[in-house]
C-alpha positions as CSV (number, residue, x, y, z in Angstrom):
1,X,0.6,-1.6,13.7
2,X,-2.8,-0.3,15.0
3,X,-3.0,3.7,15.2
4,X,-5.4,5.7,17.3
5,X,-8.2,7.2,15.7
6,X,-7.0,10.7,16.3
7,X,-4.7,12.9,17.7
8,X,-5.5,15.5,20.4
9,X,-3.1,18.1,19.9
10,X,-3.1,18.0,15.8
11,X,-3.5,21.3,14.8
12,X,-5.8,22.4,11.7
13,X,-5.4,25.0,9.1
14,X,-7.5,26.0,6.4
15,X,-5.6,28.3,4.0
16,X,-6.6,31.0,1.4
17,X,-5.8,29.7,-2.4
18,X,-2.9,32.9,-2.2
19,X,-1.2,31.1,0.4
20,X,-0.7,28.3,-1.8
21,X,2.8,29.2,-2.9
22,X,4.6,27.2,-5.2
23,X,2.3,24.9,-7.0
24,X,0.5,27.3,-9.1
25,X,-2.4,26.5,-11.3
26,X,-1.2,26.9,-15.1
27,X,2.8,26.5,-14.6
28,X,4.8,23.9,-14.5
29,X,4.8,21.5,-11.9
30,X,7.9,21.5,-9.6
31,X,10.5,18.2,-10.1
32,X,11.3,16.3,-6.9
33,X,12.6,13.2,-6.3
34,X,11.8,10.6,-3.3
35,X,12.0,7.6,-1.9
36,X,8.8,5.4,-1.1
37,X,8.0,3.3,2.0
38,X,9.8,0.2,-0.2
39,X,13.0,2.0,-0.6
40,X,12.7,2.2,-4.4
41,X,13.6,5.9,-5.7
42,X,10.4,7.8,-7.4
43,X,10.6,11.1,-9.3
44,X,8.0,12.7,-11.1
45,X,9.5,12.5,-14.5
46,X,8.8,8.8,-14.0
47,X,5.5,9.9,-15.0
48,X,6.2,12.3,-18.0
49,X,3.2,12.0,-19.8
50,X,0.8,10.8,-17.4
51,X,-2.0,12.6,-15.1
52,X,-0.3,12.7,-11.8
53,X,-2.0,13.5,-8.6
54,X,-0.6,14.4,-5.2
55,X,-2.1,13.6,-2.2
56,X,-0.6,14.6,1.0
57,X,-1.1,12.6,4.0
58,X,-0.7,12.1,7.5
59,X,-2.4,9.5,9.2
60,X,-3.1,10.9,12.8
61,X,-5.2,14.3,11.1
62,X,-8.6,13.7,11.0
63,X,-9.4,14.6,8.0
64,X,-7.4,12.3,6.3
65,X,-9.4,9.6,8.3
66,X,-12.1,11.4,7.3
67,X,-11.5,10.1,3.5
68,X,-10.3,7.0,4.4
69,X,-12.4,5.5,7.0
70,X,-15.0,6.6,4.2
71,X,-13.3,4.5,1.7
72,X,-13.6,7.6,-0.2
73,X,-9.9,7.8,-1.2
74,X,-9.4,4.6,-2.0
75,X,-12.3,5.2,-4.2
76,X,-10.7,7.3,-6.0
77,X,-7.1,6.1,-6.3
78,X,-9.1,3.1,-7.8
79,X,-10.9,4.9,-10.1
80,X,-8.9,6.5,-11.4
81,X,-5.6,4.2,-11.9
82,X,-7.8,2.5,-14.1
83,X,-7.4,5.9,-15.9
84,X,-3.8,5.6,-16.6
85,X,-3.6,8.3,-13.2
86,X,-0.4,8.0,-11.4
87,X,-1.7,8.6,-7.4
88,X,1.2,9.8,-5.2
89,X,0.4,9.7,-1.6
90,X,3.2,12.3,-0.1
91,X,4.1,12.3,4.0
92,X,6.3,15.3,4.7
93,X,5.8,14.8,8.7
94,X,9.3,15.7,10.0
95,X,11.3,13.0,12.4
96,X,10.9,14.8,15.0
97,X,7.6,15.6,15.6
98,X,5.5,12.7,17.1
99,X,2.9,11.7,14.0
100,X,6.1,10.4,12.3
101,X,5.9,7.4,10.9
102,X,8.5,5.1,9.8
103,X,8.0,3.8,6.0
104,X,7.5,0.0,7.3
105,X,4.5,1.9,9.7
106,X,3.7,4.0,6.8
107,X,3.1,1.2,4.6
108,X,1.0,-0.9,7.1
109,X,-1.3,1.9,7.8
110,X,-1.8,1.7,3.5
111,X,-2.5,-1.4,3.5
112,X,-4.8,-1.3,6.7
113,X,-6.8,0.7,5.1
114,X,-7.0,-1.2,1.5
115,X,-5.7,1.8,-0.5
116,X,-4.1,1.8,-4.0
117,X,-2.0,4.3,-4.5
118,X,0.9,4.3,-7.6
119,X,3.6,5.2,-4.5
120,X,3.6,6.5,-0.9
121,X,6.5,8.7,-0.6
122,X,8.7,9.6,2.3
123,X,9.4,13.4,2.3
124,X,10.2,13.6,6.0
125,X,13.2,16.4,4.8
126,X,10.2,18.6,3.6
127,X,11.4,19.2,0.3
128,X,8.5,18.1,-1.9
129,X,6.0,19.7,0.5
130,X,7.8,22.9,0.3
131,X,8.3,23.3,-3.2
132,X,4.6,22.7,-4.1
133,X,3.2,25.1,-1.4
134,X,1.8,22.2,0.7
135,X,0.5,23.1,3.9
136,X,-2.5,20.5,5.4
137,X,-3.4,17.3,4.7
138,X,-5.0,16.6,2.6
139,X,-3.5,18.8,0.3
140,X,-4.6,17.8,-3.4
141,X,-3.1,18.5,-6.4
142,X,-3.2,17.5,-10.3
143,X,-0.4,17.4,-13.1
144,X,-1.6,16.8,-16.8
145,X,0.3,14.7,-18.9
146,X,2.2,17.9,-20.1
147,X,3.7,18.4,-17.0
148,X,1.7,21.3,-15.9
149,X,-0.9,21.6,-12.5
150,X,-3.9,22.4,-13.6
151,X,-5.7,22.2,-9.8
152,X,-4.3,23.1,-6.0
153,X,-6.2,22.7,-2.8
154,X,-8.8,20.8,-0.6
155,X,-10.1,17.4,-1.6
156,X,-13.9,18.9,-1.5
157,X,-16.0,21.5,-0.2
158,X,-17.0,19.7,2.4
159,X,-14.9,21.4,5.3
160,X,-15.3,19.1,8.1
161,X,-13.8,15.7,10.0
162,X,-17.2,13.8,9.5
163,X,-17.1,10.8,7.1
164,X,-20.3,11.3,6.3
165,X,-19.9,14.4,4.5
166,X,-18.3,12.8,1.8
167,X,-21.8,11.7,0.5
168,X,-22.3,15.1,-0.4
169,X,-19.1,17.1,-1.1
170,X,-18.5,18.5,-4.1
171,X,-15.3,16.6,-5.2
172,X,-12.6,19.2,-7.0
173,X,-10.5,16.5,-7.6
174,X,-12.8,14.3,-9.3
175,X,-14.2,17.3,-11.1
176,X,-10.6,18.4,-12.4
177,X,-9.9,15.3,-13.8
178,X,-12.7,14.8,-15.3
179,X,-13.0,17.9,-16.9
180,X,-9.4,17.4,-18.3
181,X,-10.1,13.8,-19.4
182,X,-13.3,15.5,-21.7
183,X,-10.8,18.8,-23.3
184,X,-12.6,20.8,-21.3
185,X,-11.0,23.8,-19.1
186,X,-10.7,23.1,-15.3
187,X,-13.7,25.2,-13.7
188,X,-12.4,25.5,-10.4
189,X,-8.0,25.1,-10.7
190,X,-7.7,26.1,-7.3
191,X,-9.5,25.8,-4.0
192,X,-8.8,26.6,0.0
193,X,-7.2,23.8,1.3
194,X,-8.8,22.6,4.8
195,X,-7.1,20.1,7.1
196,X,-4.3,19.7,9.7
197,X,-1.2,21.4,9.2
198,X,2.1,19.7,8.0
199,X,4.1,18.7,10.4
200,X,7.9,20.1,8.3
């Protein structure tokens, strides 16, 4: 299924790290359970122990182009999978609103795009998205293997739509993990996410 390039009417957010609600740097993560685009059921205590991170995506914004078209996040589910990461791309577009996408659509836009991550998960109810605070795409955030986030918010600093940004961004996400991976405290845990809203 081929999908336009953008969408005119997608509206874009960019939120202030205390209007990232639930999800809060230093507590626990919030459980949820899903379905992904192949039906199977996925929770996140499937991955007790693990890194986990969440990436929430909606094909039609932008800016998730933006890190795709780049290769950028495929880049990185890569990268880090190889890191015993679990990579959990999370769609909480609502039914009803037009960037919806079905999970067989879903998972053809994935694999149009080469990308690797552990699930894509169908939160079309919202739940997920609400309980972690989530409110553009993409919204980015990591779990440690004891089950706590240790970062919330944009992908970069880099707060644009142009792939070639991504060149020079300062990548949070890679910096997070990294920093984790070496014992070392997470110098930035949270960030102002930038994007286009979710569609709950």
């Amino acid at each position: 299924m081929k999908l336009a390039a953008s969408v005119l009417f997608s509206t874009f957010a960019i939120l202030s790290p205390s209007a990232q609600a639930a999800a809060v740097p230093g507590q626990p993560a919030p459980l949820f359970r899903a379905t992904d685009v192949n039906g199977k059921p996925v929770s996140l205590d499937d991955f007790r122990g693990k890194t986990v991170v969440l990436e929430w995506n909606n094909p039609n914004c932008p800016f998730v182009q933006k890190h795709y078209s780049s290769g950028n996040m495929q880049s990185l589910q890569r990268r880090f999978a190889a890191g015993d990461v679990a990579w959990l791309a999370v769609n909480s577009t609502s039914e009803t609103h037009p960037d919806y996408m079905a999970p067989e659509g879903l998972a053809a836009w994935f694999g149009q795009q080469n990308a690797a991550p552990t699930a894509v998960l169908m939160d079309s109810n919202g739940e997920i998205g609400r309980a972690y605070g989530a409110k553009v795409t993409p919204h980015m955030y990591i779990i440690d293997p004891k089950g706590t986030v240790i970062y919330a918010g944009a992908i970069d600093d880099k707060r644009s739509a142009n792939p070639a940004d991504v060149k020079t961004a300062n990548n949070y996400v890679v910096a997070a993990l990294t920093e984790m991976r070496s014992g070392s405290p997470v110098a930035t845990a949270s960030s102002s996410a930038y994007g286009c809203t979710i569609k709950y």
